[in-house]
C-alpha positions in Angstrom: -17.1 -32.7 16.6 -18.8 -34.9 19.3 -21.1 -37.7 17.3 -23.6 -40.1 18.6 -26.6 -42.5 17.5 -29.7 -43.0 19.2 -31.9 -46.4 19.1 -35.8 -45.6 19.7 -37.8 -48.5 19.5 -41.7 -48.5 18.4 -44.7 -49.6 18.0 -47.7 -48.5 15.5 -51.4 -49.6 16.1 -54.2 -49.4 14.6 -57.2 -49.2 17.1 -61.2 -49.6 16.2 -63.6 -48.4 19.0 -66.9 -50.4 19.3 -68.9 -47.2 20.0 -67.4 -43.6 20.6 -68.3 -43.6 24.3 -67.5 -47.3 25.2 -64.1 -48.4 26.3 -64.2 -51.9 24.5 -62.8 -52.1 20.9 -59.9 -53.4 19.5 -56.2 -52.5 19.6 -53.9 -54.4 16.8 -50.2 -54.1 16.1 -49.5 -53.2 12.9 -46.0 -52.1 12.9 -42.5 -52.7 14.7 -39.3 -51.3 15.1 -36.4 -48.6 15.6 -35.3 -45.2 14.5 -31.4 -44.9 14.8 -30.8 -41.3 13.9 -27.5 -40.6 13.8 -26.2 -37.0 15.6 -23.5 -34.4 15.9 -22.6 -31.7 17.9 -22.3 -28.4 16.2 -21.4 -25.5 17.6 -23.0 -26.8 20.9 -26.2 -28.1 19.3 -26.9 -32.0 18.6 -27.9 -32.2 14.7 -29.6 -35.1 12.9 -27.4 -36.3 10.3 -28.8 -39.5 9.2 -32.3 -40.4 10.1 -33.4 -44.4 9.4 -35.9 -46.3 10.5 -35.4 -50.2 10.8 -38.8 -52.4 10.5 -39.1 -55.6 12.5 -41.9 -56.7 11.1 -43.7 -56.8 8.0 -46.5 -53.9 6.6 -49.8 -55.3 7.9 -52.6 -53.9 6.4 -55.5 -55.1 8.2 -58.6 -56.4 6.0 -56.6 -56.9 2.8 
């Protein structure tokens, strides 16, 4: 069986719009880091196996 691991890196945001029709507003960062699922082959078909997510930063939770 072939296996493999992927490394996906992201981002979450959290963005507040001034007024629904205006392009100004505010875009903050509240999240960072990677998925690494790990895959196998069967029977011709990549499978998740494992699927973890690794945080770079810490939870932000904005107003608190």
């Amino acid at each position: 069986m072939e296996q493999n691991m992927l490394n996906c890196p992201f981002v979450a945001h959290l963005y507040n719009n001034i007024a629904d029709i205006s392009l100004k507003g505010t875009v903050i960062p509240t999240g960072s880091g990677y998925y690494k699922p790990s895959l196998k082959k069967i029977n011709g078909e990549w499978k998740i196996t494992t699927h973890r997510i690794y945080h770079d930063l810490t939870f932000a939770f904005p107003g608190k």
